[in-house]
C-alpha positions, -999 to 999 in steps of 0.1 A, spaced: 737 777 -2 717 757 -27 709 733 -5 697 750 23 673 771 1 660 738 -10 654 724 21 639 762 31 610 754 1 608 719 9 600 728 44 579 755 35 561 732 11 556 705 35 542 727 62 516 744 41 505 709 33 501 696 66 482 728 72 459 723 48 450 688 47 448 687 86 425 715 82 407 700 55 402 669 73 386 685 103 361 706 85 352 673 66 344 649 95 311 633 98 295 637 131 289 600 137 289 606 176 260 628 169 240 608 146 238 578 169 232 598 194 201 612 185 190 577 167 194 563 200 170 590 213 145 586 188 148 549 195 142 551 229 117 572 228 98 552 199 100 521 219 89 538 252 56 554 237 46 519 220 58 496 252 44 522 282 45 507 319 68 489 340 86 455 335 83 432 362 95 397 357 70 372 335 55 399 319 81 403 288 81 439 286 120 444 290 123 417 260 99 433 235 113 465 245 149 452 237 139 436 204 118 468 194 149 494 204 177 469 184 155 471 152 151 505 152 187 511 158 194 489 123 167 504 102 190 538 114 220 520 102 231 515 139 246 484 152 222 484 188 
């Protein structure tokens, strides 16, 4: 009888603690999906408004715009 009361509590025990710290861990998460989402956005949009028009080959637009984009994404602590 003692033992099954002990395993009971232990069990009891155990659960409550799984509970908690998958709860805990959840509410806790950082929303990295979100953040480099919306960096991405603002660096897209940055590079757009400063590089406007259309690439076509020769005229190194698609380059500069690459460069520009990939070192805004690091100053947002992003690797581009």
């Amino acid at each position: 009888m003692k033992h099954s009361r002990s395993a009971l509590v232990l069990t009891a025990l155990l659960s409550t603690l799984l509970t908690t710290t998958t709860y805990a861990a959840s509410k806790h998460q950082p929303s990295i999906s979100e953040a480099h989402y919306n960096a991405m956005e603002k660096c897209v949009s940055q590079t757009l408004e400063a590089l406007p028009g259309t690439p076509s080959q020769g005229n190194g637009l698609s380059e500069r715009r690459r460069a520009m984009y990939m070192e805004c994404a690091r100053k947002a602590g992003f690797r581009p």
